[in-house]
VEXDREN-2710 file (C-alpha; in Angstrom, 1 decimal):
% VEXDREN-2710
k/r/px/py/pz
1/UNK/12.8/-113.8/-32.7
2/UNK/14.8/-111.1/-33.1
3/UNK/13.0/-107.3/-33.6
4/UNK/10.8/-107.9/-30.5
5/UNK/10.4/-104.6/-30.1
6/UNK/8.5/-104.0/-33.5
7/UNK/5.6/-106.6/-32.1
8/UNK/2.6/-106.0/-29.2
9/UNK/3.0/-108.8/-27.3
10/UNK/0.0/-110.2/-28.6
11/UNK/1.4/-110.1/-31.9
12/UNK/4.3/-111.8/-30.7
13/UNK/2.0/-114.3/-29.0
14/UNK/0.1/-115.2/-32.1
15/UNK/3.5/-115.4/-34.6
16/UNK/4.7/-118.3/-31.2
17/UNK/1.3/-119.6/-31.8
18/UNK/1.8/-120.2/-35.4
19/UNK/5.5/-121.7/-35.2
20/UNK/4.2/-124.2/-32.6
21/UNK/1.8/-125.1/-34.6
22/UNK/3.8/-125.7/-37.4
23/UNK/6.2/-127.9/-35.7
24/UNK/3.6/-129.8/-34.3
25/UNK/2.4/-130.6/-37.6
26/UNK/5.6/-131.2/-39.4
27/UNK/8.2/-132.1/-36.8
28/UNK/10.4/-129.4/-38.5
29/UNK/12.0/-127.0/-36.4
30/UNK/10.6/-123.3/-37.5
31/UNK/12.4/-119.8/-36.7
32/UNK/11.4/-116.6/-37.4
33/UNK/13.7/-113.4/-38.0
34/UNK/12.7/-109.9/-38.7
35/UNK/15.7/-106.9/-38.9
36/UNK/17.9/-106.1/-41.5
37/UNK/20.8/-107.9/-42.9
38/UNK/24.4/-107.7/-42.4
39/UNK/25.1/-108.3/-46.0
40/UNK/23.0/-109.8/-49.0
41/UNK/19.8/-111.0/-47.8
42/UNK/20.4/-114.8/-48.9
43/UNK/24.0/-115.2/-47.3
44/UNK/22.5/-113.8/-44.4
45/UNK/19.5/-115.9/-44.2
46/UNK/21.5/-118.9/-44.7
47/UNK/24.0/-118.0/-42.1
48/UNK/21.1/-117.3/-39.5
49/UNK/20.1/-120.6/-40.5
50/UNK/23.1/-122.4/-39.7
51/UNK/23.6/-120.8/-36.2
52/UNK/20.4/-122.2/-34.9
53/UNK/20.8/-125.5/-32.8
54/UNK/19.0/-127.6/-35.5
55/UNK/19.9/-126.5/-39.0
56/UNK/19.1/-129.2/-40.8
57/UNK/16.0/-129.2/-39.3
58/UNK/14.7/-126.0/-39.5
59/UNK/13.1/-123.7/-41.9
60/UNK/13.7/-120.0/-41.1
61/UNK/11.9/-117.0/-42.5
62/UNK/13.9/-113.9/-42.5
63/UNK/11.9/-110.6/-43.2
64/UNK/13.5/-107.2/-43.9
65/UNK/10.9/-105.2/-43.6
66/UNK/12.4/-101.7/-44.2
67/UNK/14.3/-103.3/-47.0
68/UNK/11.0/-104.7/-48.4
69/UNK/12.9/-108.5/-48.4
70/UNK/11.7/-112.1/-47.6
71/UNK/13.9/-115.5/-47.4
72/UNK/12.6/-118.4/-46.8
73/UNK/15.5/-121.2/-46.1
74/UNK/15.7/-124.4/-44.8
75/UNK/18.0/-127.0/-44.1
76/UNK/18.8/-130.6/-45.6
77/UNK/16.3/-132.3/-43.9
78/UNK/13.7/-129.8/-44.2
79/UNK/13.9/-129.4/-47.7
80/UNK/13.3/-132.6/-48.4
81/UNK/9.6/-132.0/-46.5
82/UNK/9.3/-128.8/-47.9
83/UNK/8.9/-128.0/-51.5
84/UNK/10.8/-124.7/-53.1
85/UNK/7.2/-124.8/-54.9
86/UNK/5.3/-125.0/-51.6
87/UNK/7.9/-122.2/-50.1
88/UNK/7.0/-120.1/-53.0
89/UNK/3.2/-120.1/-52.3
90/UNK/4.1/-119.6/-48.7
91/UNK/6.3/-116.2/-50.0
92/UNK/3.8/-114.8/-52.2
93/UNK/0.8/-115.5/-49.4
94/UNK/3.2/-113.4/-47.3
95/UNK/4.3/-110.5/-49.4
96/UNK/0.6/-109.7/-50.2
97/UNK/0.3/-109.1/-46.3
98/UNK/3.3/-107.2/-46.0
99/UNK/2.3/-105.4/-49.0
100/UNK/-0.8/-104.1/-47.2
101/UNK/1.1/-103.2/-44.1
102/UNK/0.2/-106.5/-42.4
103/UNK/3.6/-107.8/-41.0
104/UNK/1.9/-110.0/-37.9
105/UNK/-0.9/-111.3/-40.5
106/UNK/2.0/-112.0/-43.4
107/UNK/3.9/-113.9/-40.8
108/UNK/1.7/-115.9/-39.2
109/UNK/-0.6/-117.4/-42.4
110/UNK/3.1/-117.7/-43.7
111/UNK/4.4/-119.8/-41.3
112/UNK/1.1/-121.4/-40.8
113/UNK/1.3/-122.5/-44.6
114/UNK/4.7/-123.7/-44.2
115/UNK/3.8/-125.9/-41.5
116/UNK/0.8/-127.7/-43.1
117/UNK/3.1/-128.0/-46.6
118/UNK/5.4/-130.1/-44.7
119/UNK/3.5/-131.5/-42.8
120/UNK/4.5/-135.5/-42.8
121/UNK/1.9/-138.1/-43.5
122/UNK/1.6/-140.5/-40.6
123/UNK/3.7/-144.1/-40.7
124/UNK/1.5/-147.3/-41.4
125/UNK/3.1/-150.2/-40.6
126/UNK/2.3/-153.2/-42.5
127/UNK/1.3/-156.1/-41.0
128/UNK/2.8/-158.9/-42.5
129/UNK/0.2/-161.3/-41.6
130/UNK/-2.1/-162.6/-44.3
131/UNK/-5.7/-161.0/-43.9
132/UNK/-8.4/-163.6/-42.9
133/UNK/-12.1/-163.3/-44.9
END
């Protein structure tokens, strides 16, 4: 996570916390950049996006904070987990945060909600077998 400098280590601790967590429960890969962009905001995110080791794998959330801008992108695989409806919830939880000068808080209940939106149901295998009464 770029902008390191802008966190207390414990604030970094707890935004680590939360993007464990929601790889645990989704399988995704998540990233998370704060800084300003190169260019427009959306290029950029998508082009942080596909210099990670995983793209297709990974949802990244890119905050600018001076430039009062949030991405949230993801890659094939993830999208197909992770709803743009279920993004959008994710965006608007966070904006509210930032809005109230909470940039840990926005983050981590972000990426917390992201996590649990894509988060995969668990495989049942079918027994083939015929049930005995």
């Amino acid at each position: 996570m770029p902008a390191g400098d802008a966190f207390t280590p414990d604030q970094l601790h707890d935004i680590e916390r939360a993007v464990r967590h929601a790889e645990e429960v989704s399988g995704l890969h998540f990233s998370v950049y704060v800084g300003g962009a190169d260019s427009e905001t959306r290029p950029f995110a998508i082009e942080l996006l596909n210099e990670l080791d995983d793209p297709d794998n990974t949802v990244l959330v890119y905050v600018d904070p001076a430039g009062r801008r949030l991405e949230i992108v993801s890659g094939a695989q993830a999208r197909r987990q992770l709803s743009d409806t279920s993004a959008g919830l994710a965006a608007l939880t966070m904006q509210t945060s930032f809005a109230t000068g909470d940039l840990t808080g926005g983050l981590v209940t972000g990426v917390q909600q992201l996590g649990a939106h894509a988060h995969q149901a668990p495989l049942l295998h079918a027994n083939n077998e015929p049930h005995k009464l």
